[in-house]
Every structure is written in C-alpha cells, then in structure tokens.
Predicted model as a PDB file, atoms N, CA, C, CB and O in Angstrom, pLDDT in the B-factor column:
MODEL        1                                                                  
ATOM      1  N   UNK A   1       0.844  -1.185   0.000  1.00 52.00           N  
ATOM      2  CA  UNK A   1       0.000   0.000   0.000  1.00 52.00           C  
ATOM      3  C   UNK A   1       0.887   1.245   0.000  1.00 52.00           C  
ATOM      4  CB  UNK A   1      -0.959   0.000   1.225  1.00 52.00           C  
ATOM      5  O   UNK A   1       1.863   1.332   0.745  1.00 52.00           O  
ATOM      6  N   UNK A   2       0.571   2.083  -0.745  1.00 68.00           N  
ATOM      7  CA  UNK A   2       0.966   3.968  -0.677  1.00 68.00           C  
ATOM      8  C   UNK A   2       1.334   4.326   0.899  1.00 68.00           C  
ATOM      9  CB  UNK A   2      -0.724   5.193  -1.169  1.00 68.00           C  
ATOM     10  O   UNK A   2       1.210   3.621   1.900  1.00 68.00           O  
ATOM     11  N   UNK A   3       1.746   5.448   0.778  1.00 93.00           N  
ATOM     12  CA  UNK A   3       2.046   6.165   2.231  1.00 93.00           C  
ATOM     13  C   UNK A   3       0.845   6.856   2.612  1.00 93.00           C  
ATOM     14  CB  UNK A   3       3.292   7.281   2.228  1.00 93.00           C  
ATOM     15  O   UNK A   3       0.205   7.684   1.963  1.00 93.00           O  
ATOM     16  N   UNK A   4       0.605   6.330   3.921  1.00 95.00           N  
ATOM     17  CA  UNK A   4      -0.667   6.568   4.007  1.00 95.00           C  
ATOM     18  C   UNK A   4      -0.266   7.944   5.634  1.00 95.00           C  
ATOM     19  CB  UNK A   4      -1.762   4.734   4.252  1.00 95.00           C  
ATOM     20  O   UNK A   4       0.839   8.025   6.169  1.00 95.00           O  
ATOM     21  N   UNK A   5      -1.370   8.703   5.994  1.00 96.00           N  
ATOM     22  CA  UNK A   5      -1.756   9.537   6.545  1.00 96.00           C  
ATOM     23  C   UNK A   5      -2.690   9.859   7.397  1.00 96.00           C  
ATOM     24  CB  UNK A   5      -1.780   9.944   6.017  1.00 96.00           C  
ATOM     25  O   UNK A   5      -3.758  10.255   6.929  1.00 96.00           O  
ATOM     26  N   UNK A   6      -2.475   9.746   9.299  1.00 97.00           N  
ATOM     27  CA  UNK A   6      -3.656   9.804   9.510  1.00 97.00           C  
ATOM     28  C   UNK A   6      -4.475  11.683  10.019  1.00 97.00           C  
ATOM     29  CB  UNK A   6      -3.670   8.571  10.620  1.00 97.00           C  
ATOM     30  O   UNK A   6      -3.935  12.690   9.561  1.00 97.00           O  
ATOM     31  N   UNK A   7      -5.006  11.735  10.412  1.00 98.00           N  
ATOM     32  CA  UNK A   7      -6.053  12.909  10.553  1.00 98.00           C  
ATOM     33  C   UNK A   7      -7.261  12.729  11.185  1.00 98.00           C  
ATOM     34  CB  UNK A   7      -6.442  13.386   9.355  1.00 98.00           C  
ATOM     35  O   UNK A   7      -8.265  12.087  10.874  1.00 98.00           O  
ATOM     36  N   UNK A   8      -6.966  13.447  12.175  1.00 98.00           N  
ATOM     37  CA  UNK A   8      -7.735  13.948  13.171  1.00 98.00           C  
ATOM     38  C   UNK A   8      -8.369  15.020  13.718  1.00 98.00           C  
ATOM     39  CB  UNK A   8      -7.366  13.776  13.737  1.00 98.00           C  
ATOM     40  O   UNK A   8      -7.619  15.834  14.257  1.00 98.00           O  
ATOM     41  N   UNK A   9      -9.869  15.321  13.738  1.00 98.00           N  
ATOM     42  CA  UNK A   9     -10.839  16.239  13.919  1.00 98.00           C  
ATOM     43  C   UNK A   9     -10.263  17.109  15.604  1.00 98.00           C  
ATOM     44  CB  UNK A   9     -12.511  15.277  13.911  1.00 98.00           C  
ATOM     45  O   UNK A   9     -10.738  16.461  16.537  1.00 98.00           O  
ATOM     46  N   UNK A  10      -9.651  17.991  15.977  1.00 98.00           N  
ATOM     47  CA  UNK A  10      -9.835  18.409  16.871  1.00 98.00           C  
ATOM     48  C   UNK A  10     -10.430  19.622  17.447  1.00 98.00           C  
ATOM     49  CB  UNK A  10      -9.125  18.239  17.054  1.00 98.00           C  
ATOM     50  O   UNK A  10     -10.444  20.251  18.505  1.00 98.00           O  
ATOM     51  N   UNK A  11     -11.034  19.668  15.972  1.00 97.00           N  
ATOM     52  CA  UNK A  11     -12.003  21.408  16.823  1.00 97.00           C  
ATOM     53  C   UNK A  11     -13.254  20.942  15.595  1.00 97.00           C  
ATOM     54  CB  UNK A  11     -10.863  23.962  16.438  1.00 97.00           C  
ATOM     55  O   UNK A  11     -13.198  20.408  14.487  1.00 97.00           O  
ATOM     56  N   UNK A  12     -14.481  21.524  16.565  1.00 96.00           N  
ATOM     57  CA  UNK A  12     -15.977  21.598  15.985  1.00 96.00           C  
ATOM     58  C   UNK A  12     -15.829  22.531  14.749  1.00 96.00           C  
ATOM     59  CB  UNK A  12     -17.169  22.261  17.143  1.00 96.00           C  
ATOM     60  O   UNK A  12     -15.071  23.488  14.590  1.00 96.00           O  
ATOM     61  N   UNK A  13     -16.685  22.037  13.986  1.00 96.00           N  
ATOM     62  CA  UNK A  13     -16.828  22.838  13.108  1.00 96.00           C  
ATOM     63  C   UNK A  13     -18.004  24.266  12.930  1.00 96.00           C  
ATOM     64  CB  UNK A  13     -16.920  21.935  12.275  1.00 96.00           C  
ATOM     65  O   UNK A  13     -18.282  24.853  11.884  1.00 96.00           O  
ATOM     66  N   UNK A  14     -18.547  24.548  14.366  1.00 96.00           N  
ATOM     67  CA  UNK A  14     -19.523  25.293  14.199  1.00 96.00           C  
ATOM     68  C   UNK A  14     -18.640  26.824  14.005  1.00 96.00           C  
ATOM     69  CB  UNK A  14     -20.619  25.085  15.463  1.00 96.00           C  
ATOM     70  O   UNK A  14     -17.498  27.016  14.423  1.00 96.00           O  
ATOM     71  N   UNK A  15     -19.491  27.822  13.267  1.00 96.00           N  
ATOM     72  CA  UNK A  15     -18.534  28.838  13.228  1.00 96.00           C  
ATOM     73  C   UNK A  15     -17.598  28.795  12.133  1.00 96.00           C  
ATOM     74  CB  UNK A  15     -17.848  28.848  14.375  1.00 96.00           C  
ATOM     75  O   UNK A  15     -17.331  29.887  11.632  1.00 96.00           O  
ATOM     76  N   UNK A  16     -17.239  28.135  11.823  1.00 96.00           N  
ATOM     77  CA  UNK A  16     -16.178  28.016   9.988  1.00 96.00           C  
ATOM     78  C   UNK A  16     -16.757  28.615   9.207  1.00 96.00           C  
ATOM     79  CB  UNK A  16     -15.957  26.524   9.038  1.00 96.00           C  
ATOM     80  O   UNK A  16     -17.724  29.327   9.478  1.00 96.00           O  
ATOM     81  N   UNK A  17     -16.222  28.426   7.936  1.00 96.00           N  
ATOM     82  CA  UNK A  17     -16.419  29.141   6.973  1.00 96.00           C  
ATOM     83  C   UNK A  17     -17.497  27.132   6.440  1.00 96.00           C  
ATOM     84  CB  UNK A  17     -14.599  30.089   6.036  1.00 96.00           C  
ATOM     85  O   UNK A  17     -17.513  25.985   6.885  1.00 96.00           O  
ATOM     86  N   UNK A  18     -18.038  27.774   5.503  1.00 98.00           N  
ATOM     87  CA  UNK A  18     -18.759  26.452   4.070  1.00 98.00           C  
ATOM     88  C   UNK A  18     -17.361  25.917   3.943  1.00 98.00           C  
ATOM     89  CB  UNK A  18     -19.574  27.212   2.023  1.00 98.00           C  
ATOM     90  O   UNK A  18     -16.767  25.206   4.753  1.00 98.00           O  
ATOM     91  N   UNK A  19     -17.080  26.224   3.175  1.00 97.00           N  
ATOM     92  CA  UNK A  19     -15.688  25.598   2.197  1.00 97.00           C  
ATOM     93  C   UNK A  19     -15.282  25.038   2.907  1.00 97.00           C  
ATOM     94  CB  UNK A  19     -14.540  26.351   1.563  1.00 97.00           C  
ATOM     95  O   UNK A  19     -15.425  23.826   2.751  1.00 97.00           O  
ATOM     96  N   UNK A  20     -14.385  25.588   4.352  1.00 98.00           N  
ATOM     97  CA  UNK A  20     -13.645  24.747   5.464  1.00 98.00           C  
ATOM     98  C   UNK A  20     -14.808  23.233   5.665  1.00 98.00           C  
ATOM     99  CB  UNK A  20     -13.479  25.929   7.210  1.00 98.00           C  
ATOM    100  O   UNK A  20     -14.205  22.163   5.580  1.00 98.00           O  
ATOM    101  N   UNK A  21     -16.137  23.138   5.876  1.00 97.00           N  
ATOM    102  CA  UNK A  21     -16.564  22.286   6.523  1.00 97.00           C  
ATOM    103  C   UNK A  21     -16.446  21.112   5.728  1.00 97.00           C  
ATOM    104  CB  UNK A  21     -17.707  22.590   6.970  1.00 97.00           C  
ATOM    105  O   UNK A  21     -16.114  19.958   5.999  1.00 97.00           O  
ATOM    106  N   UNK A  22     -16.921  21.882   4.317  1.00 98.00           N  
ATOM    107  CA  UNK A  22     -17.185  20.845   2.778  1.00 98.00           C  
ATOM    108  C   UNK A  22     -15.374  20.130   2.691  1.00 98.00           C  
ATOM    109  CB  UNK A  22     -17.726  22.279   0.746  1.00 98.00           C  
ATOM    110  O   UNK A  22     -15.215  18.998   2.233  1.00 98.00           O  
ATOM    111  N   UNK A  23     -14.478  20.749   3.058  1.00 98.00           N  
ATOM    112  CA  UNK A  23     -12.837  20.095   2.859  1.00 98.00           C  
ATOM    113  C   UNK A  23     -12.882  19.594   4.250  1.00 98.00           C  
ATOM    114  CB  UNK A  23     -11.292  21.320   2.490  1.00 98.00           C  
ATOM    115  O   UNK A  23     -11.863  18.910   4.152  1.00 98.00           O  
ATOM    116  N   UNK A  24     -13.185  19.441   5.207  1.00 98.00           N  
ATOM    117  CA  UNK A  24     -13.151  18.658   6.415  1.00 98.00           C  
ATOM    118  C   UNK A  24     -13.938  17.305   6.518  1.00 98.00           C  
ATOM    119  CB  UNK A  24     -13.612  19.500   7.430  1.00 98.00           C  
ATOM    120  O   UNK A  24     -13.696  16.295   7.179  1.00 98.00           O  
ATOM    121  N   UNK A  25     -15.299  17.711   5.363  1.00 97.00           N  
ATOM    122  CA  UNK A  25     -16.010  16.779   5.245  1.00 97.00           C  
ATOM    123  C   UNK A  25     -15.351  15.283   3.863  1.00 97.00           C  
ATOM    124  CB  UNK A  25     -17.418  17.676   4.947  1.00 97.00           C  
ATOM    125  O   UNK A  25     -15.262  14.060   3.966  1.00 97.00           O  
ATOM    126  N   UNK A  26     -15.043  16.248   2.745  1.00 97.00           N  
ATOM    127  CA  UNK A  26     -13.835  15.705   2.074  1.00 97.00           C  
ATOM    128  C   UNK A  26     -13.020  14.614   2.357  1.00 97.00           C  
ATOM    129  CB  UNK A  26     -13.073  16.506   2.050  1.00 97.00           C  
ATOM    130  O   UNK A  26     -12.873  13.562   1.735  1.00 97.00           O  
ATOM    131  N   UNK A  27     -12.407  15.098   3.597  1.00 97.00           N  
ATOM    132  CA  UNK A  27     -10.800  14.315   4.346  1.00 97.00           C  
ATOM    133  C   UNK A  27     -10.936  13.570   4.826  1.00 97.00           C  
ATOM    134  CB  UNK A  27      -9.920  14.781   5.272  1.00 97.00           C  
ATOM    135  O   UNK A  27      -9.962  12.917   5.200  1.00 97.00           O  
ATOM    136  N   UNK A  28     -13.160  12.894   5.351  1.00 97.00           N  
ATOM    137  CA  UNK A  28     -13.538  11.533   5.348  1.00 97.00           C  
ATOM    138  C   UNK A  28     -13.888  11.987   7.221  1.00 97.00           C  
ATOM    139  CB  UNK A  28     -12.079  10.102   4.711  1.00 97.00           C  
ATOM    140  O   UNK A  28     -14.064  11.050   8.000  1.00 97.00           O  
ATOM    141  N   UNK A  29     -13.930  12.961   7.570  1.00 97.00           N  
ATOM    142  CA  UNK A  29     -14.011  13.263   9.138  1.00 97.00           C  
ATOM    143  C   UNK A  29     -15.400  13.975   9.598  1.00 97.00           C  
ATOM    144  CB  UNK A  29     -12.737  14.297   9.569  1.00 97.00           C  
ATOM    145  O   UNK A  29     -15.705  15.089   9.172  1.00 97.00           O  
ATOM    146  N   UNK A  30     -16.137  13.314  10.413  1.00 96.00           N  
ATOM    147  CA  UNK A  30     -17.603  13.440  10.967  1.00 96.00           C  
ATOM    148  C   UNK A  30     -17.368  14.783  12.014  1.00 96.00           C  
ATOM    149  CB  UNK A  30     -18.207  11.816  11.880  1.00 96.00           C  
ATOM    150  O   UNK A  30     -17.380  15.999  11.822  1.00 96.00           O  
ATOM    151  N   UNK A  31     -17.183  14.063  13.022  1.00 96.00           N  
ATOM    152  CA  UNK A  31     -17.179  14.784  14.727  1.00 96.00           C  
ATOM    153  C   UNK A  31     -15.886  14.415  15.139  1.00 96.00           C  
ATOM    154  CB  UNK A  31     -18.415  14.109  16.017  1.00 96.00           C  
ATOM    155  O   UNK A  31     -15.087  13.549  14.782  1.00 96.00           O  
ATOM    156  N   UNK A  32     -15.900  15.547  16.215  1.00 97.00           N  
ATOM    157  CA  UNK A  32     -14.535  15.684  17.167  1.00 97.00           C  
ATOM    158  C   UNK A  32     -14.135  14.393  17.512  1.00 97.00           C  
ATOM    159  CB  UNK A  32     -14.720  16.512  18.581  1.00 97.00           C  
ATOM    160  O   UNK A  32     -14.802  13.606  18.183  1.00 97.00           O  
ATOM    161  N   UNK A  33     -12.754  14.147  16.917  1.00 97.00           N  
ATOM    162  CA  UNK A  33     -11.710  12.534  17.421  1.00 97.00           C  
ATOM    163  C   UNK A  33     -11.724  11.624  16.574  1.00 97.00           C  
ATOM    164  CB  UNK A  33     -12.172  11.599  18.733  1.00 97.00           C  
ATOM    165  O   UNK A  33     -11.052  10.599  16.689  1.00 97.00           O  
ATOM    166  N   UNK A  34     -12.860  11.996  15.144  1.00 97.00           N  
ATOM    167  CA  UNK A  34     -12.828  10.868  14.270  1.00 97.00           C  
ATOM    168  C   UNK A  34     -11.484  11.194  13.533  1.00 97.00           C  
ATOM    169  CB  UNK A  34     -14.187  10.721  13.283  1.00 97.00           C  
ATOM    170  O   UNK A  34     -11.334  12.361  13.171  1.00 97.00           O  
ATOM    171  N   UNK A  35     -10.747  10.521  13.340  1.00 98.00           N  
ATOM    172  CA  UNK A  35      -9.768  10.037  13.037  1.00 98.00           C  
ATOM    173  C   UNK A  35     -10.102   9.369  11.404  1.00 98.00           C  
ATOM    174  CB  UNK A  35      -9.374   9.134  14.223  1.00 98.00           C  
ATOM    175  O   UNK A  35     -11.049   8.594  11.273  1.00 98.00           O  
ATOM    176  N   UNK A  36      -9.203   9.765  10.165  1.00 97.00           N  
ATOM    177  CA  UNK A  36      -9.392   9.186   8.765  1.00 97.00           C  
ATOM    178  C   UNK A  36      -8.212   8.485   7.747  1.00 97.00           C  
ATOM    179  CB  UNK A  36      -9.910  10.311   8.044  1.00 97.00           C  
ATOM    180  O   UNK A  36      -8.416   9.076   6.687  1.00 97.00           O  
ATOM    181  N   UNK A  37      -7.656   8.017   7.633  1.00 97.00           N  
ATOM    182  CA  UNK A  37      -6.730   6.907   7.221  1.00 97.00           C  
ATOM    183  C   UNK A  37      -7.133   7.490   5.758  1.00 97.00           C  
ATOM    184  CB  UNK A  37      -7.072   5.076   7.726  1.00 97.00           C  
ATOM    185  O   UNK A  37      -8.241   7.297   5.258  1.00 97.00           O  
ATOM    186  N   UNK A  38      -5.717   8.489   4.917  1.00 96.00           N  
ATOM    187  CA  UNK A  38      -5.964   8.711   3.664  1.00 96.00           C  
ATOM    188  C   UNK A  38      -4.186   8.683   3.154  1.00 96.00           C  
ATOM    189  CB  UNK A  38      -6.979  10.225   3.455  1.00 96.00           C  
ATOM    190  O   UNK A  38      -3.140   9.017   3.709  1.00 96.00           O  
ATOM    191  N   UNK A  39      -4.491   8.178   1.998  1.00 95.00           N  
ATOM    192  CA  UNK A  39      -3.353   8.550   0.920  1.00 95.00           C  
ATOM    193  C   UNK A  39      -2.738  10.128   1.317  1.00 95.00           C  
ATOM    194  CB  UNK A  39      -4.117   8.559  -0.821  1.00 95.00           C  
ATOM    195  O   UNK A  39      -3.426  11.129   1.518  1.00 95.00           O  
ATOM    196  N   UNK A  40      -1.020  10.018   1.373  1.00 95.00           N  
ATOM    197  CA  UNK A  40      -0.347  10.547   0.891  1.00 95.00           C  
ATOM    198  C   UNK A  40      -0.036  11.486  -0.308  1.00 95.00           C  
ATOM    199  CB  UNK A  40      -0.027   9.958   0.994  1.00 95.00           C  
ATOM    200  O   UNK A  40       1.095  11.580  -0.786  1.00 95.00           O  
ATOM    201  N   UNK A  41      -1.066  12.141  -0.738  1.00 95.00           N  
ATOM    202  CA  UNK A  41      -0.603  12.820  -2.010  1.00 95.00           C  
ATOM    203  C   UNK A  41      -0.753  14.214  -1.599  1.00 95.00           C  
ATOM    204  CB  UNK A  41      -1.454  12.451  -3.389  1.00 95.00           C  
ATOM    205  O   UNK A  41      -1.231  14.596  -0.531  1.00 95.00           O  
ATOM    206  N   UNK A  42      -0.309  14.923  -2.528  1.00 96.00           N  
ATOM    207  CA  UNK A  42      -0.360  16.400  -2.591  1.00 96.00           C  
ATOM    208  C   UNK A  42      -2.260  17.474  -1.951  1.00 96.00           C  
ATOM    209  CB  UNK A  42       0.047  16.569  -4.576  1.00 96.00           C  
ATOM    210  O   UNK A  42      -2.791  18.224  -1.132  1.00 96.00           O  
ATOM    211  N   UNK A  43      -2.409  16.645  -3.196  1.00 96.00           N  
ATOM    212  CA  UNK A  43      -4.427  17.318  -2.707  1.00 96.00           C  
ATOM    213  C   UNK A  43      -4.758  17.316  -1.704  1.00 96.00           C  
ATOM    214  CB  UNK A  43      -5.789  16.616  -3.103  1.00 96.00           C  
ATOM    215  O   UNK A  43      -5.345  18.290  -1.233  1.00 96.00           O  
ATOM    216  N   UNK A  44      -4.420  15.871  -0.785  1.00 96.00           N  
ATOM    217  CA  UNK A  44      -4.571  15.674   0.365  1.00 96.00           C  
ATOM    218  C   UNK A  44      -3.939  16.555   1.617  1.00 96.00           C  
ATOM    219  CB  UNK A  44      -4.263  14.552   0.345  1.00 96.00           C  
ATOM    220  O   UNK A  44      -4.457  16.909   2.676  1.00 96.00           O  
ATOM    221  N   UNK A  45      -2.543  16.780   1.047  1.00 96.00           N  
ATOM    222  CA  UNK A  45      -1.493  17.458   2.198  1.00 96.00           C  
ATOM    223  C   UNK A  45      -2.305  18.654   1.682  1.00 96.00           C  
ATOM    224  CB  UNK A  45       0.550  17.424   2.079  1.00 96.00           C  
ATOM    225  O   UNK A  45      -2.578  19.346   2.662  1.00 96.00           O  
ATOM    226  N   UNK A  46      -2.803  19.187   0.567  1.00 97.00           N  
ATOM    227  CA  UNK A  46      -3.382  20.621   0.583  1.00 97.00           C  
ATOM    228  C   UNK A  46      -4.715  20.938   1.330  1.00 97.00           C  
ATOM    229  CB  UNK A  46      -3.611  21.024  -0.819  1.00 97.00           C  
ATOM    230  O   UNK A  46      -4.976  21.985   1.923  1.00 97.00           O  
ATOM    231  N   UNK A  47      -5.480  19.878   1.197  1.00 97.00           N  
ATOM    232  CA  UNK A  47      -6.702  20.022   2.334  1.00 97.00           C  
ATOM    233  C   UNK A  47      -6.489  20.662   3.846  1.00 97.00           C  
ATOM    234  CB  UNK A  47      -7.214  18.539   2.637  1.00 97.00           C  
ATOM    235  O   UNK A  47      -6.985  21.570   4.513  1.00 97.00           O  
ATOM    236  N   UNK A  48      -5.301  19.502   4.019  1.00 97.00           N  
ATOM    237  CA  UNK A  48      -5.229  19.134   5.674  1.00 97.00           C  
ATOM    238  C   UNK A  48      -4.491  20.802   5.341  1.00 97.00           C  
ATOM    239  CB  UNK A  48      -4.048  17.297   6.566  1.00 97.00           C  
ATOM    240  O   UNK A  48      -5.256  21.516   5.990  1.00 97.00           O  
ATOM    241  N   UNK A  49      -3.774  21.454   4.897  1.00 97.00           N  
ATOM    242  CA  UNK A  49      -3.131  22.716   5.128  1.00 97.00           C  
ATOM    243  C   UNK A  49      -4.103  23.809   5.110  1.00 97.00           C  
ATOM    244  CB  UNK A  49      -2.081  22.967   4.144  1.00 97.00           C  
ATOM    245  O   UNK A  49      -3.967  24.738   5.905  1.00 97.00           O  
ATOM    246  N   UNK A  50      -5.184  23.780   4.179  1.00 97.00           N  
ATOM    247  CA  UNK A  50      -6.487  24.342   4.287  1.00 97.00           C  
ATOM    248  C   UNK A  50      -7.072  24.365   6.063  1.00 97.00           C  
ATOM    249  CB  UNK A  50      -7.492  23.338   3.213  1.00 97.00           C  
ATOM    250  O   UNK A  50      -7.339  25.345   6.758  1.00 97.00           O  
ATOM    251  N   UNK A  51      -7.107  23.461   6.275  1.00 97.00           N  
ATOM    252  CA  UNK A  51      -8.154  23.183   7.823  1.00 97.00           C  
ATOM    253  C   UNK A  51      -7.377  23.496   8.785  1.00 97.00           C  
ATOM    254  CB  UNK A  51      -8.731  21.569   8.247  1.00 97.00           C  
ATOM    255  O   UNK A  51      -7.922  23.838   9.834  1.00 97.00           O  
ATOM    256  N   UNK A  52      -5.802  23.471   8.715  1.00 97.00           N  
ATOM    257  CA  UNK A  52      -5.373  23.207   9.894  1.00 97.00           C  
ATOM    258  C   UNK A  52      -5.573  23.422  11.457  1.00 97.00           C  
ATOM    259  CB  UNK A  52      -4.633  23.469   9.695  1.00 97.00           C  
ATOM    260  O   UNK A  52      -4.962  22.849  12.358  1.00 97.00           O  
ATOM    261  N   UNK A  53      -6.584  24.394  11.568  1.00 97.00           N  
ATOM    262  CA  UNK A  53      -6.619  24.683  12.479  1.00 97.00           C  
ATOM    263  C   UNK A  53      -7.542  23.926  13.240  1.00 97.00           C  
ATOM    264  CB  UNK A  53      -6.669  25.730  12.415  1.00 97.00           C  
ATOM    265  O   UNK A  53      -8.051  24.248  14.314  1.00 97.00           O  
ATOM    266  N   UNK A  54      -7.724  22.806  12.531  1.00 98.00           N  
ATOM    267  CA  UNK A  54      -9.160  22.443  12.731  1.00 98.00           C  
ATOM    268  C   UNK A  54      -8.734  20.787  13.372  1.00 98.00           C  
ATOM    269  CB  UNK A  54     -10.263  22.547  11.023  1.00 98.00           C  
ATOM    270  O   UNK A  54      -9.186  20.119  14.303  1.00 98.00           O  
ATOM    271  N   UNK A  55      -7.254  20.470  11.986  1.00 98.00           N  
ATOM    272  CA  UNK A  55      -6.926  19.189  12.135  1.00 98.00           C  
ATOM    273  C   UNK A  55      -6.092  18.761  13.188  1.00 98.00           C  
ATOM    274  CB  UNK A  55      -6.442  18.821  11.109  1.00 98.00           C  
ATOM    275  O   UNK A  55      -6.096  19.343  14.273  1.00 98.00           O  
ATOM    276  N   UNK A  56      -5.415  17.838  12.959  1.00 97.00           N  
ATOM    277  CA  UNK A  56      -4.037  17.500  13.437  1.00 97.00           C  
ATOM    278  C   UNK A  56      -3.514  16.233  12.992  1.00 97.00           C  
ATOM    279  CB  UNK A  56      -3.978  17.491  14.863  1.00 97.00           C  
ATOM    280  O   UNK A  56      -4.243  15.266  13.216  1.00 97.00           O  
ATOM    281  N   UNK A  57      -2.369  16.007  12.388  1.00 97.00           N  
ATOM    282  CA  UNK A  57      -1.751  14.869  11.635  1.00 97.00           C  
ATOM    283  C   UNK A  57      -1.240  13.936  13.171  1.00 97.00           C  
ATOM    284  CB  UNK A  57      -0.246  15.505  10.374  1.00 97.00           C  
ATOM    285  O   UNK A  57      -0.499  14.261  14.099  1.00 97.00           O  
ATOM    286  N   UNK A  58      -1.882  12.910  12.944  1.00 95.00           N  
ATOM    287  CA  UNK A  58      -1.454  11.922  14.244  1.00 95.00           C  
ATOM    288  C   UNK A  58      -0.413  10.760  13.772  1.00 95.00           C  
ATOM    289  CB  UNK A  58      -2.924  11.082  14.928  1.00 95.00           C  
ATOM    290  O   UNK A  58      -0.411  10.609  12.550  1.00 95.00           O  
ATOM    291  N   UNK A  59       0.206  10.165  14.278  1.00 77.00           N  
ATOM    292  CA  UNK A  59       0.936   9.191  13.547  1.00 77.00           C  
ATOM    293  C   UNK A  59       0.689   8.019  13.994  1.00 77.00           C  
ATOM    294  CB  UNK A  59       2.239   9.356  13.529  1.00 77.00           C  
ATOM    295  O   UNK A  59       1.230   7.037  13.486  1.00 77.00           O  
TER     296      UNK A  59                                                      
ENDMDL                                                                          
END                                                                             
C-alpha cells in the first residue's frame, strides 16, 4: 500500500467558513476525534493545510 496519513478532527466545526466544513467533510471526518486513514498525495497534504486549524496529523 501507498504512504498513508492519519487525521484527526480536533475542533468543531460550528462557526467556519462552508468551504472549510465541505474540505473537512472531504478528508472523510464526521465529529470531534474521528480520526481518517488517507493517501499521501499532494491534494490531500493541501486540504489538511487548508483546515489546519481544525486538524491535526497523528501518527
């Protein structure tokens, strides 16, 4: 398998912007702690750089 990536929800999304929720929703992540197992690629590292404030890369 690819290099994979995990990601983790640590802040609510109430209060964001649309876009932020629709790319949080994207990255495969519900509610606070869900955690999403995604590919390594660029689009992806650009999401999670989009949200960050939102995410956190866990290993």
């Amino acid at each position: 398998m690819a290099n994979t990536i995990k990601v983790k929800l640590v802040k609510g999304l109430i209060g964001t912007r649309q876009d932020h929720r629709a790319t949080v929703r994207g990255l495969g992540l519900r509610r606070v702690n869900s955690v999403a197992e995604l590919e390594d690629t660029p689009s992806v590292r650009g999401m999670i750089n989009k949200v960050s404030y939102l995410v956190k890369v866990v290993s």
